[in-house]
C-alpha positions as YAML, in Angstrom:
chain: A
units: angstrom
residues:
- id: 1
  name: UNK
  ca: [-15.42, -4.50, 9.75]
- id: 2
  name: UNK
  ca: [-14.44, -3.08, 6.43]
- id: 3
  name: UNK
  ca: [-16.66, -4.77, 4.04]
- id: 4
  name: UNK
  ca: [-16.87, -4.90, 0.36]
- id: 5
  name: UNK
  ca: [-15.87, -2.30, -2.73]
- id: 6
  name: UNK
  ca: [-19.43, -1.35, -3.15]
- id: 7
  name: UNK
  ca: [-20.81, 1.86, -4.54]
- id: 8
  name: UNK
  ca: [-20.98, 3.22, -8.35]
- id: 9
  name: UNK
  ca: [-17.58, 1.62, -8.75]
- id: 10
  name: UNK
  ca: [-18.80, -1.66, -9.13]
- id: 11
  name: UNK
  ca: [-20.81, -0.76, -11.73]
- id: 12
  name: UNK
  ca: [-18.27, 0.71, -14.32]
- id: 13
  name: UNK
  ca: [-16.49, -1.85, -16.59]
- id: 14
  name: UNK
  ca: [-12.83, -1.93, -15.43]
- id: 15
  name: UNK
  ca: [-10.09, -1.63, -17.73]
- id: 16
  name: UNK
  ca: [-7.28, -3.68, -17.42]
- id: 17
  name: UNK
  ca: [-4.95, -1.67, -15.43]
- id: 18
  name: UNK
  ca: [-3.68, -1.31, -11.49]
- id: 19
  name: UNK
  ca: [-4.44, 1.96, -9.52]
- id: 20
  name: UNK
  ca: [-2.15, 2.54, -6.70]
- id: 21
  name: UNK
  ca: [-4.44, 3.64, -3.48]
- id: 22
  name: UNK
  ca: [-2.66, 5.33, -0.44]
- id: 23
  name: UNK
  ca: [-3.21, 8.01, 2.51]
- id: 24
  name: UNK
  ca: [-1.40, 10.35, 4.47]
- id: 25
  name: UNK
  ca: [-1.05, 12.61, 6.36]
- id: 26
  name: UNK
  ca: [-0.26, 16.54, 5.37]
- id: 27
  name: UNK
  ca: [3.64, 16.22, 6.38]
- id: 28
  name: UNK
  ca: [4.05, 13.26, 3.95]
- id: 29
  name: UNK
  ca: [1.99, 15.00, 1.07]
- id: 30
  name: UNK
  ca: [5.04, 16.77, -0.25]
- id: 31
  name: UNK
  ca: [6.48, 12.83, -1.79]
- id: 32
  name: UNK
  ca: [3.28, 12.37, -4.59]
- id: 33
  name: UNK
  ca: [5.03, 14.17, -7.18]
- id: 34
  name: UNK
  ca: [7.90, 12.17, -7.05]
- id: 35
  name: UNK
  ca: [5.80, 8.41, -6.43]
- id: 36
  name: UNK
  ca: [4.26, 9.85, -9.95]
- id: 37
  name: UNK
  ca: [6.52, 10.11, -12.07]
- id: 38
  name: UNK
  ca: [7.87, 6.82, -11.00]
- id: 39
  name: UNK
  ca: [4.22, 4.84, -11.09]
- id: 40
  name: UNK
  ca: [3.52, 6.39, -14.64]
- id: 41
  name: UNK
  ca: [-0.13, 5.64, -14.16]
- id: 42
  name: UNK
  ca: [-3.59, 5.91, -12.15]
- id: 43
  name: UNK
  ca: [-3.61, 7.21, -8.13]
- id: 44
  name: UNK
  ca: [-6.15, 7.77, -5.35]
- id: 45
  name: UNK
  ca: [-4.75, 9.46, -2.51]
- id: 46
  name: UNK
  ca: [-7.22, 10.15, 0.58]
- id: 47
  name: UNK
  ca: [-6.07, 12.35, 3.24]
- id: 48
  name: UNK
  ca: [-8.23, 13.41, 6.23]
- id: 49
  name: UNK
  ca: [-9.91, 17.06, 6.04]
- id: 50
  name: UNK
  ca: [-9.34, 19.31, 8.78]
- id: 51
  name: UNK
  ca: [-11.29, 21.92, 10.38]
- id: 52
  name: UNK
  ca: [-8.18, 24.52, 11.10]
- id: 53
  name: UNK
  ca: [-6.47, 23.76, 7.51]
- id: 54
  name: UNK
  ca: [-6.83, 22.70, 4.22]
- id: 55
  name: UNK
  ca: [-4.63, 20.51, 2.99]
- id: 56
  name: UNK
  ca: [-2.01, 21.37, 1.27]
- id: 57
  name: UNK
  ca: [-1.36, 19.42, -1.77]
- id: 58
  name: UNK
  ca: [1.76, 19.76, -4.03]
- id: 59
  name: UNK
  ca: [0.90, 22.43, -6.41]
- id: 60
  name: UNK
  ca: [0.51, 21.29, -10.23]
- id: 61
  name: UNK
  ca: [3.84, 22.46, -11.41]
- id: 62
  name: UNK
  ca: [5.68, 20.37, -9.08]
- id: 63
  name: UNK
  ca: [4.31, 17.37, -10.89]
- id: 64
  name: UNK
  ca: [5.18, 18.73, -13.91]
- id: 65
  name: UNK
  ca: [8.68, 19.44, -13.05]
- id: 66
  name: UNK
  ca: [8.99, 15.34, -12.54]
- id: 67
  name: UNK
  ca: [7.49, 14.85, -15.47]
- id: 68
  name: UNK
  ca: [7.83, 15.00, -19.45]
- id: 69
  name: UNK
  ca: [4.42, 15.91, -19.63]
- id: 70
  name: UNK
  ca: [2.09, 18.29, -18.50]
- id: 71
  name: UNK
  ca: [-0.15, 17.13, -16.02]
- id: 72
  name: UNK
  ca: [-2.98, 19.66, -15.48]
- id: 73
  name: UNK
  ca: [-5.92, 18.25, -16.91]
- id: 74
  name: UNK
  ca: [-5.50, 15.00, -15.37]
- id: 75
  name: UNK
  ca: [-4.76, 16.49, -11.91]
- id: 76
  name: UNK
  ca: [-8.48, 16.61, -10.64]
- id: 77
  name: UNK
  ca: [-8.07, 18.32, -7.43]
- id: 78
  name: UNK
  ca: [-11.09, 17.52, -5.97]
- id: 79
  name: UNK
  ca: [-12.64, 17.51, -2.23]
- id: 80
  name: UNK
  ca: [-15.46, 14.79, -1.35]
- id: 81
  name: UNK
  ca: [-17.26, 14.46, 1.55]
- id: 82
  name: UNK
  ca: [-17.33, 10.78, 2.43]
- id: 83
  name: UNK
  ca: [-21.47, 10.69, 1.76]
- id: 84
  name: UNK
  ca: [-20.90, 11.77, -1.58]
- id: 85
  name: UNK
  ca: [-17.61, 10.60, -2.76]
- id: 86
  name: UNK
  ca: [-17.93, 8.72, -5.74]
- id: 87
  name: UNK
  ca: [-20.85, 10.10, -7.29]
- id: 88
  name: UNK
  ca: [-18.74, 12.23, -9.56]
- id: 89
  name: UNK
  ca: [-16.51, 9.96, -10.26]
- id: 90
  name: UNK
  ca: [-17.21, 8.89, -13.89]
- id: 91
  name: UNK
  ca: [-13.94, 9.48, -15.35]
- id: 92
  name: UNK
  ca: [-11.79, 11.23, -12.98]
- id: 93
  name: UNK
  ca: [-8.92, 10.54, -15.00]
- id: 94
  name: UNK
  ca: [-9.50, 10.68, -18.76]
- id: 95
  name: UNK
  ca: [-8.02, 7.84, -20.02]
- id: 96
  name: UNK
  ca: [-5.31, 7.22, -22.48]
- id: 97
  name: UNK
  ca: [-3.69, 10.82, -22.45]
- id: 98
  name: UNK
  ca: [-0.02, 10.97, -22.64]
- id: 99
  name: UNK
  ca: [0.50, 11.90, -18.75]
- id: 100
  name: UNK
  ca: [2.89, 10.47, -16.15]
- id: 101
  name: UNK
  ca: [-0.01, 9.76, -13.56]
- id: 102
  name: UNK
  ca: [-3.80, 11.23, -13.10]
- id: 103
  name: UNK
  ca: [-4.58, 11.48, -9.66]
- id: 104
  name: UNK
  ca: [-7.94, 11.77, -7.28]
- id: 105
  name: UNK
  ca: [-7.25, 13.67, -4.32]
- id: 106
  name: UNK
  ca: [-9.48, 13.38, -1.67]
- id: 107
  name: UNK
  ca: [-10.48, 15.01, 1.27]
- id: 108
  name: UNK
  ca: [-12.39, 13.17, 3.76]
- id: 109
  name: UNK
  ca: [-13.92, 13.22, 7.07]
- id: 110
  name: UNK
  ca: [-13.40, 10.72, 8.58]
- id: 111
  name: UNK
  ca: [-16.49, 8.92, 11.29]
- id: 112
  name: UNK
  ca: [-16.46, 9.33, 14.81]
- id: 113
  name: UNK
  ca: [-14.28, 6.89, 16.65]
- id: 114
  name: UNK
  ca: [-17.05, 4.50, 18.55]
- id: 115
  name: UNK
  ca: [-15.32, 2.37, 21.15]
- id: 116
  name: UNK
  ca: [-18.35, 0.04, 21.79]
- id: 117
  name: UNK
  ca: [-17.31, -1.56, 18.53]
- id: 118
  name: UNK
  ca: [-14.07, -3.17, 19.83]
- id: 119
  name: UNK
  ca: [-12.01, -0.66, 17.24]
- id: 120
  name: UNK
  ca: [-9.32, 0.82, 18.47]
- id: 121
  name: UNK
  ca: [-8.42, 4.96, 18.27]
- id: 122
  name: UNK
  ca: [-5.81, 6.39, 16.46]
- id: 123
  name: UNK
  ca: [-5.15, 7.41, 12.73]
- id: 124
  name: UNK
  ca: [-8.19, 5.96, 10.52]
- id: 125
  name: UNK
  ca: [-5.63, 4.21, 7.93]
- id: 126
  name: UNK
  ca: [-8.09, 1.38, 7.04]
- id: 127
  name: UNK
  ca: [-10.65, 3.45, 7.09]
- id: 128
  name: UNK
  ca: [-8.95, 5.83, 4.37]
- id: 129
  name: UNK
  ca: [-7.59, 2.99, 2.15]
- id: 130
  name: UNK
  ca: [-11.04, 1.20, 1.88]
- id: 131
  name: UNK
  ca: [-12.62, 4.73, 0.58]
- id: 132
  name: UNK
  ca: [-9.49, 4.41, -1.41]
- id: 133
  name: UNK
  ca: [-10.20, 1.32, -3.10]
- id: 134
  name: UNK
  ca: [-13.93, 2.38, -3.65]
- id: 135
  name: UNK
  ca: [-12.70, 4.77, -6.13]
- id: 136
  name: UNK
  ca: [-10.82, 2.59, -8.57]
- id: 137
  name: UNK
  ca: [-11.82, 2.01, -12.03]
- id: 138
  name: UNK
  ca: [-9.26, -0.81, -13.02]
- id: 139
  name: UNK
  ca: [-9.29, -3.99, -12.93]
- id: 140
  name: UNK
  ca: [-6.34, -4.29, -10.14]
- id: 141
  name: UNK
  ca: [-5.73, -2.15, -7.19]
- id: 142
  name: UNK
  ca: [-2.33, -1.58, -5.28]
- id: 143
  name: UNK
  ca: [-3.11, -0.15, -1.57]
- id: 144
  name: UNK
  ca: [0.09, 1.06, -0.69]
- id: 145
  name: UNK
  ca: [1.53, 3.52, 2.06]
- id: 146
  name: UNK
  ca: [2.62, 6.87, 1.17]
- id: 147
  name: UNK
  ca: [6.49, 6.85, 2.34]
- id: 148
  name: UNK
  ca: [6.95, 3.59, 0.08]
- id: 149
  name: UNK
  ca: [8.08, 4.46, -3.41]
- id: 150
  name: UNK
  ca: [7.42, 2.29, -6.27]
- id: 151
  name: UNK
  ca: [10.45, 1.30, -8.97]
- id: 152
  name: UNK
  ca: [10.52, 3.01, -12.01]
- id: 153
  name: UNK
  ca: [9.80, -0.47, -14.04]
- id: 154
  name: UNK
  ca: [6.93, -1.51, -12.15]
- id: 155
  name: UNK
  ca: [4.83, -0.41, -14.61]
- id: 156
  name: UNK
  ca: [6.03, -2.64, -17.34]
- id: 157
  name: UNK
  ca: [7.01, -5.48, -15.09]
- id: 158
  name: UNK
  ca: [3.03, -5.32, -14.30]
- id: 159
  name: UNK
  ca: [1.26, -5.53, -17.76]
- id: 160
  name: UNK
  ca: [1.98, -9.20, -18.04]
- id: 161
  name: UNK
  ca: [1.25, -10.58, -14.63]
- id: 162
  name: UNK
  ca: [-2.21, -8.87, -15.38]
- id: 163
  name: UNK
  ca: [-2.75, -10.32, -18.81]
- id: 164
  name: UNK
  ca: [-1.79, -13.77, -17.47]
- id: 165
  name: UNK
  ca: [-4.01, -13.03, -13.99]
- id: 166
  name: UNK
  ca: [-5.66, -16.81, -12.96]
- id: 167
  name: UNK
  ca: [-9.07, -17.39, -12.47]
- id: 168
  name: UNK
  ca: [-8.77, -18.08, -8.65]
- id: 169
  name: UNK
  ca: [-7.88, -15.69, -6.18]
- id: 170
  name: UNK
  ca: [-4.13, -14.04, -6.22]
- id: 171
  name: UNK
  ca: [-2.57, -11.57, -3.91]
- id: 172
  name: UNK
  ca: [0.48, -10.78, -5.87]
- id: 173
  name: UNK
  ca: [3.50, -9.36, -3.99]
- id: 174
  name: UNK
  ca: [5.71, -6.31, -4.63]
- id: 175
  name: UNK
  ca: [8.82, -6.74, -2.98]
- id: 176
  name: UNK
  ca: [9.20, -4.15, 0.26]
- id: 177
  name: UNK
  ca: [12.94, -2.31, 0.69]
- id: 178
  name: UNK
  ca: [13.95, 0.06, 2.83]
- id: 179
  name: UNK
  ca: [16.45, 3.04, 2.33]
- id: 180
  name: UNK
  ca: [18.45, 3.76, 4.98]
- id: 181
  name: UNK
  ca: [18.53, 6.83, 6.47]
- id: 182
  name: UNK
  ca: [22.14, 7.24, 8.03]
- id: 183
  name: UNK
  ca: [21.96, 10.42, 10.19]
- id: 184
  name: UNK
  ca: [18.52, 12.20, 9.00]
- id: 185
  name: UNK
  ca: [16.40, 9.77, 10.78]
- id: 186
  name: UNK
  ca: [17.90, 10.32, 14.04]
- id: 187
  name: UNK
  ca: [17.79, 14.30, 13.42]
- id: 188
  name: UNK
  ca: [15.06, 16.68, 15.40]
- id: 189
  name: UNK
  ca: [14.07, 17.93, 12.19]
- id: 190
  name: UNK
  ca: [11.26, 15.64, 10.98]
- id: 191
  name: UNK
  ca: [11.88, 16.94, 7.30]
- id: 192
  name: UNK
  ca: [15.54, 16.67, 7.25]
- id: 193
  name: UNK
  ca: [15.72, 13.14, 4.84]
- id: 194
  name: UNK
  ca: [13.42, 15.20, 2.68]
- id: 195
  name: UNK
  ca: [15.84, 17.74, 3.15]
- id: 196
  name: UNK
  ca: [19.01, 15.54, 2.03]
- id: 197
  name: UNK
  ca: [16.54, 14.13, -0.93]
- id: 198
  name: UNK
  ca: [16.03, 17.33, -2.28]
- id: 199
  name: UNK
  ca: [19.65, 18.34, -2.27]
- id: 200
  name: UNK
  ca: [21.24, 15.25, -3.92]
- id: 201
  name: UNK
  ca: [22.62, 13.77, -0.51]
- id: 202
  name: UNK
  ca: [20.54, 10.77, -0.23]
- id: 203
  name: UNK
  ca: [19.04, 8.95, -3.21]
- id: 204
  name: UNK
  ca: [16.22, 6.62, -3.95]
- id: 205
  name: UNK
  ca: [16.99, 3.94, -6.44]
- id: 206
  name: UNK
  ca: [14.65, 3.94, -9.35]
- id: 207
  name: UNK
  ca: [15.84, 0.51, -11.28]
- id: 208
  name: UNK
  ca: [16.30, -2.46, -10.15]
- id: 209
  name: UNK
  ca: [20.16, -2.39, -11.13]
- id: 210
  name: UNK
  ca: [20.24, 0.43, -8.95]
- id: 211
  name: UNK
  ca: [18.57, -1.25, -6.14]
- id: 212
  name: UNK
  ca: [21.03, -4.13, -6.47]
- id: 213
  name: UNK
  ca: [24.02, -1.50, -6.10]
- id: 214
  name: UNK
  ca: [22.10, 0.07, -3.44]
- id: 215
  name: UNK
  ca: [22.01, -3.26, -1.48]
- id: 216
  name: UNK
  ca: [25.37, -3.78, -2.55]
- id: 217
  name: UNK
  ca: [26.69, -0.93, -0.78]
- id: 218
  name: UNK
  ca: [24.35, -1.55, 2.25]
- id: 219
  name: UNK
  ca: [22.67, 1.49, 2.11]
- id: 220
  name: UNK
  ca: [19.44, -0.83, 1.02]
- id: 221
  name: UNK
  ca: [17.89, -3.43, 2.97]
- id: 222
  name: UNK
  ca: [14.70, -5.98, 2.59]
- id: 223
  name: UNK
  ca: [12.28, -3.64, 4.48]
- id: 224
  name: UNK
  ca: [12.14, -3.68, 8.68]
- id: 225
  name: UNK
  ca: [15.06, -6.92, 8.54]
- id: 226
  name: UNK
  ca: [16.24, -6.05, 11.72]
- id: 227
  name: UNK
  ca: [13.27, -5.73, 13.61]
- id: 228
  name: UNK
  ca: [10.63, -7.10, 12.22]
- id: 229
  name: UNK
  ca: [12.46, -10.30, 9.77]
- id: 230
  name: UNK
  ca: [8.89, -11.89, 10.00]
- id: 231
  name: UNK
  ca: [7.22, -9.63, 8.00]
- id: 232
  name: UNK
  ca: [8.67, -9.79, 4.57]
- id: 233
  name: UNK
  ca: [10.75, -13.28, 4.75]
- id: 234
  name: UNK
  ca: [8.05, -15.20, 2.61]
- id: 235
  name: UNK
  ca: [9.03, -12.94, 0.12]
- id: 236
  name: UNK
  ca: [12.09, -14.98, -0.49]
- id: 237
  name: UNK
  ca: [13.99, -12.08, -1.92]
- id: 238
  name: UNK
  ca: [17.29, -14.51, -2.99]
- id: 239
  name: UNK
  ca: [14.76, -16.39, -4.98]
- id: 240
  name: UNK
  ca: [13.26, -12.98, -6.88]
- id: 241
  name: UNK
  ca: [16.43, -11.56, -7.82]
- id: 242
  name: UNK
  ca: [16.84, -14.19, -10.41]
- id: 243
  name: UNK
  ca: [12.92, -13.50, -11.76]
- id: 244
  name: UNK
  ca: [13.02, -11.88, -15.11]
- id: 245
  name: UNK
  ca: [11.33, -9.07, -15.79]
- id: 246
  name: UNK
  ca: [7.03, -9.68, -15.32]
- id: 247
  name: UNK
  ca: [7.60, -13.08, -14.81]
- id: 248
  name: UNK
  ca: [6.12, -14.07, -11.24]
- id: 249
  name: UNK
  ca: [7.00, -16.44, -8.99]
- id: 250
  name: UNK
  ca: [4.52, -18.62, -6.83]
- id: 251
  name: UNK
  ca: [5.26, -18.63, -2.53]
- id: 252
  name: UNK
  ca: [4.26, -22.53, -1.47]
- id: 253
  name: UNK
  ca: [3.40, -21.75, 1.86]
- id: 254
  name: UNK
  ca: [3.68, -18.45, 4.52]
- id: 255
  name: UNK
  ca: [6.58, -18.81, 6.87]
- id: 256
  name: UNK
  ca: [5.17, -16.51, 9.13]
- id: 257
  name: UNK
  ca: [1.37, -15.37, 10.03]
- id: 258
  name: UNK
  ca: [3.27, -11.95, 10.68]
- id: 259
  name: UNK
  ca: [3.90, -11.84, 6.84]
- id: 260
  name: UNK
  ca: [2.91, -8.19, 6.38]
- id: 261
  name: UNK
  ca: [3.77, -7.87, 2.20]
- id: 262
  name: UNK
  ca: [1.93, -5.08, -0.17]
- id: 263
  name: UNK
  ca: [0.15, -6.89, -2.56]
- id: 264
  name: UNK
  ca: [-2.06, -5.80, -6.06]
- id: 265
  name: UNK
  ca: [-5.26, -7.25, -5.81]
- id: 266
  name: UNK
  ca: [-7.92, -7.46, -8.44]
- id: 267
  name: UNK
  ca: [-11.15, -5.32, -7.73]
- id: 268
  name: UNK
  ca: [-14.37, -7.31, -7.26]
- id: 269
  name: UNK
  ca: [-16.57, -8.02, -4.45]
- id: 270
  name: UNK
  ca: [-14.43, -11.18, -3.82]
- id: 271
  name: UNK
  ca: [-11.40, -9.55, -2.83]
- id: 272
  name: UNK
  ca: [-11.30, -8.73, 1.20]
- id: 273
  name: UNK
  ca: [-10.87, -4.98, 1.99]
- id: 274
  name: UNK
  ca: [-9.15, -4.01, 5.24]
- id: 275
  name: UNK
  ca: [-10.97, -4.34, 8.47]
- id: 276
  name: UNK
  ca: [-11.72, -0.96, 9.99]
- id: 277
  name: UNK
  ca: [-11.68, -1.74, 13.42]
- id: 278
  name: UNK
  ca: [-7.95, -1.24, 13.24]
- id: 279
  name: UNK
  ca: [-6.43, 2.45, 13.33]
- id: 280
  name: UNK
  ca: [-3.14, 4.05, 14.16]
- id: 281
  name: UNK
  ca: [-0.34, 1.87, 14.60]
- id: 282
  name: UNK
  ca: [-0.24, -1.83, 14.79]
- id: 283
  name: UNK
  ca: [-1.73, -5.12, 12.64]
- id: 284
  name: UNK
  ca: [-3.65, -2.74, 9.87]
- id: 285
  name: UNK
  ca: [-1.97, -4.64, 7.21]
- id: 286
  name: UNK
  ca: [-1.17, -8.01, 8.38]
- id: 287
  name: UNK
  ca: [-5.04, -8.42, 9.11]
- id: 288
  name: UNK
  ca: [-5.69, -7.51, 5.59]
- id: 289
  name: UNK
  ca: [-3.24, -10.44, 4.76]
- id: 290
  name: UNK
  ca: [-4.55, -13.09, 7.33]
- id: 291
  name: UNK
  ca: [-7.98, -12.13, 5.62]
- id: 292
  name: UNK
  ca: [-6.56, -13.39, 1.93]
- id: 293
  name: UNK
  ca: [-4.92, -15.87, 3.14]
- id: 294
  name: UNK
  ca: [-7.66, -17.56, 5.07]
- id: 295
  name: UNK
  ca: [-10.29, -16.56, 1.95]
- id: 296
  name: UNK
  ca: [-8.09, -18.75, 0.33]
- id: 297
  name: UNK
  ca: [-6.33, -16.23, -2.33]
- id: 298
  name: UNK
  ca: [-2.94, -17.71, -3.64]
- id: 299
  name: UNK
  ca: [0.40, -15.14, -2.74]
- id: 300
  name: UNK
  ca: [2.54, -15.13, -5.71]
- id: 301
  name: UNK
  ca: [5.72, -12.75, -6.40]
- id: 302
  name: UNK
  ca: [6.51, -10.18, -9.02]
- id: 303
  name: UNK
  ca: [9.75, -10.36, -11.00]
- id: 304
  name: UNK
  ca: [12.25, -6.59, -10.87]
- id: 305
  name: UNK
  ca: [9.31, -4.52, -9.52]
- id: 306
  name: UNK
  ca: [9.87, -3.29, -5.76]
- id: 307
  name: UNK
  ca: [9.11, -0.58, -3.61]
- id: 308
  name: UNK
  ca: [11.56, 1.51, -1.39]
- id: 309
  name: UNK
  ca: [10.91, 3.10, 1.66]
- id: 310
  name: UNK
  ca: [11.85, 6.37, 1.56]
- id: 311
  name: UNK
  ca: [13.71, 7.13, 5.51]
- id: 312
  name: UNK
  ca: [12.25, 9.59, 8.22]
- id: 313
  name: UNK
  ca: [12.26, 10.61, 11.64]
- id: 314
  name: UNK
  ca: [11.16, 7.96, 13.89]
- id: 315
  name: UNK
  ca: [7.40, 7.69, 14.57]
- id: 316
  name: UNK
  ca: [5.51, 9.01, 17.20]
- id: 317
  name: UNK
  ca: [2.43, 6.59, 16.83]
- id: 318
  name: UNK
  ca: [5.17, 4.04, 16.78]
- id: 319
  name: UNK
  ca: [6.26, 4.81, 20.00]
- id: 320
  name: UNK
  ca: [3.08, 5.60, 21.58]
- id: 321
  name: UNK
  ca: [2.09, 2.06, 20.55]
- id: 322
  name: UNK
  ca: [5.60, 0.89, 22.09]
- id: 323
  name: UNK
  ca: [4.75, 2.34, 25.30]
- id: 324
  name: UNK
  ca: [0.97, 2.60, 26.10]
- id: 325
  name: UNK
  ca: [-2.32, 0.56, 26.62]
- id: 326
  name: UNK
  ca: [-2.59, 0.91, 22.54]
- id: 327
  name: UNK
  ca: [-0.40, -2.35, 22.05]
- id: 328
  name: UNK
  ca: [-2.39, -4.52, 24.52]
- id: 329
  name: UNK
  ca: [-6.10, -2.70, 22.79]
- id: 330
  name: UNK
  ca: [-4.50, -4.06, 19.43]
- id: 331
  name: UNK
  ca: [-3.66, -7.33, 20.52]
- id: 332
  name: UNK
  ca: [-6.99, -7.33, 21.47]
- id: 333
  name: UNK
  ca: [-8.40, -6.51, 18.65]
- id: 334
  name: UNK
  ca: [-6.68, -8.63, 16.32]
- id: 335
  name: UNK
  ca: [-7.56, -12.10, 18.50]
- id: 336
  name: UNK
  ca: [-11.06, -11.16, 18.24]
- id: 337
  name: UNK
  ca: [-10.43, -10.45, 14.14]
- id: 338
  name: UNK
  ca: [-8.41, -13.96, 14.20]
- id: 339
  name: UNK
  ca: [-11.26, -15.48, 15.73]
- id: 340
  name: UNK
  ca: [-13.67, -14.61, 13.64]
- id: 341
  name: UNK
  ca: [-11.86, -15.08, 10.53]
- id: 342
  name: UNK
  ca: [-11.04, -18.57, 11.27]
- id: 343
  name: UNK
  ca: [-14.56, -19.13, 11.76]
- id: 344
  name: UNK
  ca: [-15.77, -17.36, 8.79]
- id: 345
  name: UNK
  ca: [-13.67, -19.63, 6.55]
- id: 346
  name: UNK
  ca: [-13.70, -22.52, 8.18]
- id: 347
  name: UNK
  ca: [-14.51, -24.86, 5.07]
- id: 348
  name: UNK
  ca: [-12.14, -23.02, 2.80]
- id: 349
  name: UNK
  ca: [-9.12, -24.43, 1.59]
- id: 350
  name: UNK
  ca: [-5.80, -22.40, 1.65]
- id: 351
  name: UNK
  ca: [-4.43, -22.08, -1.34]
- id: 352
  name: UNK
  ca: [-0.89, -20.90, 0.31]
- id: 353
  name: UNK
  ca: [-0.90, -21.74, 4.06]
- id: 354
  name: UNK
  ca: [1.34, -21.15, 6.64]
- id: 355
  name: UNK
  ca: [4.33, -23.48, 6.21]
- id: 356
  name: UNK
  ca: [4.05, -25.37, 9.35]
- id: 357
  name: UNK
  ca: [0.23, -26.23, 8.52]
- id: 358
  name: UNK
  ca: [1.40, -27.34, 5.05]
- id: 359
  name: UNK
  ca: [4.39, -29.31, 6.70]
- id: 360
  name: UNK
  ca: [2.01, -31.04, 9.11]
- id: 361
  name: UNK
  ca: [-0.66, -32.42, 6.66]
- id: 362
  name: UNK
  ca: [1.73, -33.66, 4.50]
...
């Protein structure tokens, strides 16, 4: 599985503060300036090295351009073989300069799929967001994907949830919207949302007024409602709307085991990582939060911070998994991982269980 943060990591005093982790692939790369100058503070990004190409990050000036501040000497470029990583990490970011965001960028190769380990192939995403995590410095992490963009107020909205952090375990939820895409996610041109973006067409709320109007005018949604309603209805989005600003609301129970939220953890050896049996599409993150909830963290929600998916072009992994022996592998999979989670915390009380559990031993 995906154990622990160890490495020199552990070993540096955090400061209070959240890093937000995430990985992608080279077609996405091109959104980092613009999740930047919204998150306003620390970022790993790990992307997977290739042999043909390097990878092609945004080029410092287009951060700047987002921002009112130069970014260069924060913007450590740097590659890292997975061995070696983290060894020259001991301040990648140089703290408390007047800079939108300082960001790692890393490089990695990733290890050789082995199938005798019950994992299945595909896209190493847990893989990627556990090398991630071993490079934060802060106190709190946020492991989040690449096409989800934070609000512009998470920031603030954050500094008081972590001064106020309790002693036991939390997982404490962002709120996951969607932007819809009207026409650019059915186009053949896989960069044609990006394409609308850029010109003005299609915008991304930044505040949560704006989100509210967005909603308002339904071109915003709670994220995957349609399809998926399971994974974000413990969210209880009617309920967060009237949260002020920081304040954060505690979730009684799970309605669903499904629930599939992106949470900010706090670093320590404690805190479950992502399993890394899982890759490409399919149960990566609602293992993650079957793990917490079974270690017995508590799943509270943060009031006026969000995220937004930003639209695109259907997926292809997404329909490969649709369609193919990859859905029935991940099913698989994630019995065996629900197996031996149960077992592992057997004796552990759930802070916030499922709400039929909770209704039955009442």
């Amino acid at each position: 599985g995906g154990g622990g943060n160890g490495g020199d990591a552990a070993r540096v005093p955090p400061v209070l503060g959240v890093t937000l982790v995430t990985q992608s692939t080279a077609d996405r790369l091109w959104v980092l300036p613009h999740i930047c100058a919204r998150w306003r503070g620390l970022m790993v990004v790990a992307s997977v090295a290739s042999r043909k190409e390097p990878v092609l990050w945004p080029a410092p000036h287009l951060w700047e351009e987002n921002a009112s501040a130069r970014v260069d000497s924060t913007l450590s470029l740097t590659t890292r073989s997975s061995s070696d990583f983290i060894k020259d990490a001991a301040d990648p970011f140089g703290y408390g300069r007047a800079i939108p965001c300082g960001a790692i960028l890393m490089e990695l190769s990733p290890p050789k799929f082995e199938k005798d380990k019950g994992a299945v192939d595909g896209y190493p995403i847990n893989w990627l967001r556990n090398r991630g995590i071993g490079c934060v410095h802060t106190s709190h992490y946020f492991a989040l994907d690449i096409d989800f963009w934070p609000s512009a107020e998470i920031g603030n909205a954050l500094l008081p949830a972590l001064r106020s952090w309790p002693d036991f375990p939390q997982a404490l939820v962002i709120p996951n919207f969607q932007r819809s895409g009207h026409g650019c996610r059915n186009s053949a041109d896989k960069f044609a949302c990006r394409a609308e973006y850029v010109s003005g067409e299609l915008t991304m709320p930044r505040t949560f007024a704006e989100l509210q109007s967005c909603i308002a005018e339904q071109n915003c949604a709670v994220f995957d409602s349609e399809f998926n309603p399971a994974g974000q209805s413990s969210t209880d989005v009617g309920r967060w709307k009237r949260l002020q600003e920081g304040k954060v609301m505690q979730l009684r129970c799970l309605q669903s085991a499904r629930y599939e939220p992106f949470v900010v953890l706090r670093r320590d050896a404690a805190t479950p990582t992502f399993d890394e049996r899982f890759r490409g599409y399919g149960k990566n993150k609602v293992q993650q939060v079957v793990h917490l909830r079974r270690a017995g963290f508590a799943f509270a929600v943060l009031g006026r911070a969000f995220v937004l998916h930003f639209p695109h072009a259907k997926s292809a992994s997404k329909e490969k998994w649709l369609h193919s022996s990859a859905h029935r592998n991940v099913e698989k999979l994630y019995a065996t991982f629900e197996n031996e989670i149960a077992q592992a915390y057997a004796s552990t009380s759930q802070r916030t269980p499922l709400c039929h559990e909770r209704n039955k031993s009442m």
